[in-house]
N, C-alpha and C positions, 0 to 999 in steps of 0.2 A: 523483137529485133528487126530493123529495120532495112541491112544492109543489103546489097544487091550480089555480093561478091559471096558464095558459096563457100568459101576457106572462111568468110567473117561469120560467118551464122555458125559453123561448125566449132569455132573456136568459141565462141559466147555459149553455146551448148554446154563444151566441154568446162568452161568456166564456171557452171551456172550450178554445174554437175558437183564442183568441189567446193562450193558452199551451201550447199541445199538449196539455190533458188529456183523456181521454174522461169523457162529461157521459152518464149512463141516465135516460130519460125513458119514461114510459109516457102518451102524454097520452092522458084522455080515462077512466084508471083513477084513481078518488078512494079504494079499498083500501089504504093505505100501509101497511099487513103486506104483502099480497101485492106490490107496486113493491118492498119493500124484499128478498125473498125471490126475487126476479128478478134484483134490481141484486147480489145476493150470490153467484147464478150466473154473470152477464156479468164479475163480476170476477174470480172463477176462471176462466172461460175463456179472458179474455185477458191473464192473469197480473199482474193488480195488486195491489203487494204492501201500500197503503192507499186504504181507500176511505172518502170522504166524504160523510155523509148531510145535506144540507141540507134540514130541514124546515120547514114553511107558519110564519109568525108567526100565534100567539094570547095571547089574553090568558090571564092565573093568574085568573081568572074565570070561566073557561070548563071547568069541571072535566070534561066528554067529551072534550075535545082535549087536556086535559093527562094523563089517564088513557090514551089513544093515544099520545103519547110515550113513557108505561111500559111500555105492551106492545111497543114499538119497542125499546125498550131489552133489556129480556126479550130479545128474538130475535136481537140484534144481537150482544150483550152487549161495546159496546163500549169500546176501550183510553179515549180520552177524549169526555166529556158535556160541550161548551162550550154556554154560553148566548150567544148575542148581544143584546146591551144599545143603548140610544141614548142617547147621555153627558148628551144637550143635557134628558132628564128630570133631570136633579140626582139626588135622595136620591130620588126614585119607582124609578128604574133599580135601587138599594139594596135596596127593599122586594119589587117583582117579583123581583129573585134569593133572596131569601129563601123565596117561595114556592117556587119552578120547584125550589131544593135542598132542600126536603122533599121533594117530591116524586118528582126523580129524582136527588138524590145528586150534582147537576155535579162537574166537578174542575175546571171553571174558566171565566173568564166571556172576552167577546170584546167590547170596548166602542168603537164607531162616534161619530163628531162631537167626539173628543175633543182637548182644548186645555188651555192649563195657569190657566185661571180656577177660577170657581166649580166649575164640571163636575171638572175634576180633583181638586177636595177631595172632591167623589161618589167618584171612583174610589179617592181613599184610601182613605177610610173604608168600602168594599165590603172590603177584607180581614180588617177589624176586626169588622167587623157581622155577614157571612155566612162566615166562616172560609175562602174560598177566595180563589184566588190569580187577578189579572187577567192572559192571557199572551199578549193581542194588545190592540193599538189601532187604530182607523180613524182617520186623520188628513187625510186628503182621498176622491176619486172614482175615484182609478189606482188600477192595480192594482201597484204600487210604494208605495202611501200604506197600508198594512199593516204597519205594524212590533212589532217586540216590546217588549211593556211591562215598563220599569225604574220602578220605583215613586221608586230616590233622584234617577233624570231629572224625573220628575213632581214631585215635590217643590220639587225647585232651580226650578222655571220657576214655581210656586205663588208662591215667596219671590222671584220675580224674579231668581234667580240666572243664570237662562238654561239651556240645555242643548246647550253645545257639541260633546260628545260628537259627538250626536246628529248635530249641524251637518255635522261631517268625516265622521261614515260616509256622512250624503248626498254629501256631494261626493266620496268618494274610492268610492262605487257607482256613481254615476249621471254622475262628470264623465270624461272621457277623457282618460287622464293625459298620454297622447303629445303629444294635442295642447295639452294646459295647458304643459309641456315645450318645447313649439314655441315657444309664444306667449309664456310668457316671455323665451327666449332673442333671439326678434323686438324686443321692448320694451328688453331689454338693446344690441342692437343700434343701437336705431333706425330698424328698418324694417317697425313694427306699419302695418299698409295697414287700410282701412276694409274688408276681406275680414275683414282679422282681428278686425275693431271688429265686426262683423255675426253671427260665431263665436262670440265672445266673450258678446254679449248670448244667444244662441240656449243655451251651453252654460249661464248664467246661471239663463234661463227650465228648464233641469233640476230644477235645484234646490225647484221651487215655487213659489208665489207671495209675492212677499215680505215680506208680512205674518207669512209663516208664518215665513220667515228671519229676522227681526228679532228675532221671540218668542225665536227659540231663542239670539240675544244675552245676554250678563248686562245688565240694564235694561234690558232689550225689552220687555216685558209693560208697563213702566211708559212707555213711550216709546210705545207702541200706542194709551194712554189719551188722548194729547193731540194723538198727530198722522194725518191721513188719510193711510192711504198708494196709495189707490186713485190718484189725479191720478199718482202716480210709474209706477203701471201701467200707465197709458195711455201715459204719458211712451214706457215700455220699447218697449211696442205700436206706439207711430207711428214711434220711430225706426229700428224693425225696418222699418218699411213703405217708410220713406223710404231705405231700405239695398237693399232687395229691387227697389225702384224705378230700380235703377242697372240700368248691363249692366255686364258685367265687366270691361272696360277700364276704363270710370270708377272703380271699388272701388278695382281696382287703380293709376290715376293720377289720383286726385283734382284734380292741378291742369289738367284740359282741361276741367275742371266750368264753363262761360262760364253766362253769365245766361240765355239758348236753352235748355241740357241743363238748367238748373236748376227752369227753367219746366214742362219735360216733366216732371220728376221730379214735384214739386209737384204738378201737375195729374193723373201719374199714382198716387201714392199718398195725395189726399187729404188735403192739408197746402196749407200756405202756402207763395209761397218761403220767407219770411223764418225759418220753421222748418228748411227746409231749409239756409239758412244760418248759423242757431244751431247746428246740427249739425257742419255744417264747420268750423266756428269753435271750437266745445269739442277737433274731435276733432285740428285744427291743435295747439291749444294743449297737449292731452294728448301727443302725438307730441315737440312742442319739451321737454317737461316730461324722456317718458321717453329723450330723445336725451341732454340734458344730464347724465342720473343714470347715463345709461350712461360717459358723457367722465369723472364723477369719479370715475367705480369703478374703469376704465381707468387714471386716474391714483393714484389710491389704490394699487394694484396694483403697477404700476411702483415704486413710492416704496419698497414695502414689499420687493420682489422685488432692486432693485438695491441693497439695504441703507443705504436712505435714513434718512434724522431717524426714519420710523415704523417700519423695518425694528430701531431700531436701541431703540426702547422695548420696556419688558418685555410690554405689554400686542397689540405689535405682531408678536412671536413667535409 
């Protein structure tokens, strides 16, 4: 770690901490030859076979700090030179790389706040203008919101195509398949319980915030322009509360929920009853929904299997 700023070392610590990696910090040395001539020993010694230098932000104005990146590089002589960019500059983000690859030759840039508006036509147009390739994006504040930049994902979400791609790697990274497997089989059944309704929204909340899910829709982007989707986030938020608000008997036997326990809930997560019973009431109705989709599949099934009317179409084979 290269930074000067004592809040920045501290934070790459505690980041380095919740992935297992080791973080070298010299505080209180502002020599970034010599930190870097150190952190090049500490990796040798404890056998890491890549090391990442993260150095201070400066401006391409600042020709002594950007002149100390070449002599860094000099000594380093490392495999890759990314820049990191802030997308939400537009075409400034364009012209700063411009500078930094005279200077020191990047191989590729790293671009933070990125989304598929105006900013993402910035990042097009970065391969065209400074001939290097973009090969990360920042897309949120986790350390999960890191992905790799596909330029015809960025495109298609530009033209409002969407990027579903994208959409399924989230969910088949970050969702737990077992228990999507469960839960399905629950809902086939007809024995989804508001345990399962409270999983469900929680395994939901993986995914992002869903502003960012919708974008990655085909007519998301243009669906974002007209509608808020914050009020649905609270929406998510309070019915989580009012979920967590139960004890586990009630999850599990929603019908002892009398107007008493409902008042406690209410009163203990900050809602109304009557929220609280809008809640009951959708998740009644979802429950009747997926009981009944279960009984026609059932019978769907049977019809087909005993070599019924469907059994007996070509399209039923």
């Amino acid at each position: 770690a290269l930074p000067i700023c004592p809040a920045a070392m501290d934070q790459l610590a505690t980041l380095g901490a919740q992935i297992g990696v080791p973080v070298f910090v010299m505080k209180g040395e502002t020599d970034v030859i010599k930190i870097a001539r150190e952190a090049l020993e500490y990796a040798a010694g404890h056998q890491c076979n890549t090391v990442i230098f993260d150095t201070a932000g400066r401006l391409q104005i600042d020709e002594n700090l950007v002149q100390e990146l070449v002599r860094l590089r000099d000594l380093i002589k490392p495999a890759e030179t990314l820049l990191v960019l802030d997308a939400a500059t537009g075409q400034e983000a364009v012209s700063v790389a411009t500078h930094f690859d005279k200077a020191l030759n990047i191989t590729g840039a790293i671009l933070s706040k990125l989304d598929g508006d105006a900013r993402g036509g910035a990042a097009l147009s970065f391969r065209h203008v400074v001939g290097k390739p973009i090969k990360f994006m920042g897309v949120g504040e986790k350390l999960d919101d890191l992905e790799l930049f596909h330029p015809e994902r960025m495109a298609q979400r530009i033209l409002g195509m969407g990027d579903v791609v994208t959409l399924v790697e989230k969910a088949m990274d970050r969702i737990d398949a077992s228990k999507a497997m469960d839960l399905e089989e629950k809902m086939r059944k007809g024995q989804f319980t508001l345990d399962d309704f409270l999983m469900q929204l929680r395994e939901m909340k993986k995914l992002g915030p869903l502003q960012d899910i919708v974008g990655l829709l085909p007519g998301g982007s243009e669906m974002l322009k007209n509608t808020d989707l914050s009020k649905s986030e609270k929406d998510f938020k309070r019915m989580e509360g009012i979920l967590c608000g139960m004890t586990c008997q009630e999850r599990g036997s929603p019908q002892i929920l009398n107007a008493r326990r409902r008042q406690r809930i209410a009163k203990g997560s900050g809602v109304t009853v009557t929220e609280v019973n809008n809640l009951l009431k959708r998740f009644d109705e979802m429950r009747d929904m997926m009981r009944k989709m279960g009984k026609f599949q059932k019978m769907m099934t049977k019809m087909g299997g005993a070599g019924g009317l469907m059994g007996k179409m070509p399209f039923g084979r």
